[in-house]
C-alpha positions as CSV (number, residue, x, y, z in Angstrom):
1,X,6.5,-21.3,15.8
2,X,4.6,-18.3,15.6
3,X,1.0,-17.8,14.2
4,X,2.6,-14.9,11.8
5,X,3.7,-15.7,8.1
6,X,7.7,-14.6,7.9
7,X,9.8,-13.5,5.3
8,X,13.7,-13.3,5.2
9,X,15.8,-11.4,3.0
10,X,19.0,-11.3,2.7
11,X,20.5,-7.6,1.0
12,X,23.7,-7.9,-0.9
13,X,23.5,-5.2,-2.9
14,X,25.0,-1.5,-1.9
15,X,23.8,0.7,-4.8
16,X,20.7,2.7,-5.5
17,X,19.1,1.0,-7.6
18,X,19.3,-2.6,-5.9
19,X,18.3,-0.9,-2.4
20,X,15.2,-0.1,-3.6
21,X,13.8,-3.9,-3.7
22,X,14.6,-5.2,0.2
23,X,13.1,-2.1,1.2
24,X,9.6,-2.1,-0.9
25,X,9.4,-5.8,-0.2
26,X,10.1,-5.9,3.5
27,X,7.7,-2.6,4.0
28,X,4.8,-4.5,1.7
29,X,5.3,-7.6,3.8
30,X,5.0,-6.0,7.2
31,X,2.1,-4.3,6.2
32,X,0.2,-7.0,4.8
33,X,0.9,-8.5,8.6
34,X,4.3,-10.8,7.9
35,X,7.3,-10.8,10.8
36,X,10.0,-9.9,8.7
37,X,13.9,-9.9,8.9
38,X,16.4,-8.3,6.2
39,X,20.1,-9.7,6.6
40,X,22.7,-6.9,5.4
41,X,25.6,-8.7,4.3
42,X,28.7,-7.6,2.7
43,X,27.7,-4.2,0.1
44,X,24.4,-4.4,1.3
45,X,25.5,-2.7,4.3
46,X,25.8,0.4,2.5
47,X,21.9,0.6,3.1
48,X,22.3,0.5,6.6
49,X,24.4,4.2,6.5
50,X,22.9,7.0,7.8
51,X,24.3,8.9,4.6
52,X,23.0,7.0,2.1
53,X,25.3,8.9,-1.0
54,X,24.1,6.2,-3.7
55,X,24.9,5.4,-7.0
56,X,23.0,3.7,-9.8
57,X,25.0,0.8,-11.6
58,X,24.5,0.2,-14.8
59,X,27.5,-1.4,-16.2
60,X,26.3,-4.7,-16.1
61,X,23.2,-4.3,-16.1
62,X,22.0,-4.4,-19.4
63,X,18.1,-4.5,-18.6
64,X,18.2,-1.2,-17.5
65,X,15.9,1.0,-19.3
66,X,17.7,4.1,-20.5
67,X,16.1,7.3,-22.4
68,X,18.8,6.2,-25.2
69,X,20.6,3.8,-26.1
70,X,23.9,3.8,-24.3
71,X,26.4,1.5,-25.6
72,X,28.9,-0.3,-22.6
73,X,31.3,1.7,-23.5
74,X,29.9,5.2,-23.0
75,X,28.7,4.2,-19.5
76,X,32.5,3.6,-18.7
77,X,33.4,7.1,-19.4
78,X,34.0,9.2,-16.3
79,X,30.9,10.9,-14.8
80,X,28.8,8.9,-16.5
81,X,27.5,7.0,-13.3
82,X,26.5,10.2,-11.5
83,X,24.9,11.4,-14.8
84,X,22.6,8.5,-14.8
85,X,22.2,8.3,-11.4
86,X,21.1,12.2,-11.3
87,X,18.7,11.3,-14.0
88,X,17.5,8.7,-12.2
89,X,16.2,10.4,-9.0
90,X,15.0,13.2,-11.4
91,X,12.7,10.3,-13.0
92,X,11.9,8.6,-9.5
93,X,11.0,11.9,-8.3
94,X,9.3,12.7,-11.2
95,X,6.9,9.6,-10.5
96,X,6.5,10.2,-6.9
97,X,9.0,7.2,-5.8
98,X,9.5,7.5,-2.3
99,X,13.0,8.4,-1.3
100,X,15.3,5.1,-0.2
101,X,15.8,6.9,3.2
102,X,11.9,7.0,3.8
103,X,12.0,3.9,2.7
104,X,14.1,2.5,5.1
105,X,12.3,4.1,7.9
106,X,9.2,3.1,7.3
107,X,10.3,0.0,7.8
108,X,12.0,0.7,10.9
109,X,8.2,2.2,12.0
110,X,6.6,-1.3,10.5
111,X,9.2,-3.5,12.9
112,X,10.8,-5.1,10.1
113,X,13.9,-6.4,11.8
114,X,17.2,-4.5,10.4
115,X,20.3,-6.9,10.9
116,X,23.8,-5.8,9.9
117,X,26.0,-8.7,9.1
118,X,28.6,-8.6,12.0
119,X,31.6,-10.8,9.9
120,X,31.1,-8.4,7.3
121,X,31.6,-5.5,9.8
122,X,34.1,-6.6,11.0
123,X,35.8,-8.1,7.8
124,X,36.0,-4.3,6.6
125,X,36.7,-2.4,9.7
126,X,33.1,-0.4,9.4
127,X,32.7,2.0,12.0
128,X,29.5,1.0,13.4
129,X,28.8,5.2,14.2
130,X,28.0,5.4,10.5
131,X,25.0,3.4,10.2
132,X,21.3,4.4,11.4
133,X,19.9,3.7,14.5
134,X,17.9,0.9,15.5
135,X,19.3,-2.0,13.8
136,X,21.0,-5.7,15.1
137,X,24.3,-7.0,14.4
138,X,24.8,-10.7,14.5
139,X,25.7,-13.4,11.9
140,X,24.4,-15.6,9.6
141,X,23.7,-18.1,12.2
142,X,21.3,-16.0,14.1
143,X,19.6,-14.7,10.9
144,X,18.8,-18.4,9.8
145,X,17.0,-19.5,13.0
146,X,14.3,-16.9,11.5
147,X,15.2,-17.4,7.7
148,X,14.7,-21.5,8.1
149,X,10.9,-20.5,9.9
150,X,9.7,-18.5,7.0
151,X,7.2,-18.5,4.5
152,X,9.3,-16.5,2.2
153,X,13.1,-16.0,1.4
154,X,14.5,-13.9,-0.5
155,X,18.1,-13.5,-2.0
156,X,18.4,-9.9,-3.3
């Protein structure tokens, strides 16, 4: 075992607003020194694309702070999702967020380990020519030999 604290995560999530957390933790772990591993399973592969065309979700997701309040129903009308996604990037921009893309590759840059969840490849037919360079495919298996060392694990 090595002298290095760990910390697994395991991505689940495919939309904008849920790729934000594996990245910012996996970056803020491998800077403060951890060896860390992020498992992309089943829409969390959608992180993993090199064109990441995003979109906020925020039917059922109630916590979501909105500049009004916007009934369920509203949010189901069409174009709504790209609406508050748009107004979402303008606000993230706005606040000097960095962009999930640079994101992603600073991680790449910090080592953190990129692993692609190759049943769930598979089990959609993904064309591995779509994702970004750099990362692992292997299965759940293979991520747990590092997941069951670690300080840290995280379900996201």
């Amino acid at each position: 075992m090595s002298d290095h604290k760990k910390m697994a995560i395991i991505a689940t999530k495919g939309s904008l607003d849920w790729g934000y957390p594996p990245f910012i933790l996996a970056s803020t772990a491998a800077a403060l020194g951890y060896d860390c591993e992020v498992f992309f399973t089943f829409y969390g592969l959608q992180l993993l694309r090199k064109k990441l065309d995003l979109q906020v979700t925020s039917l059922g997701n109630p916590g979501m702070p909105m500049p009004m309040p916007m009934p369920v129903m509203l949010q189901t009308l069409p174009g709504m999702q790209k609406m508050m996604t748009v107004m979402m990037k303008k606000k993230m921009a706005a606040k000097g967020v960095s962009d999930l893309a640079d994101l992603r590759e600073l991680c790449q840059e910090a080592e953190v380990r990129l692993i692609a969840c190759q049943m769930t490849v598979d089990l959609f037919d993904m064309d591995t020519t779509e994702f970004i360079d750099g990362i692992d495919y292997a299965g759940a298996a293979a991520f747990f030999e590092f997941a069951g060392e670690s300080d840290i694990c995280l379900f996201i």
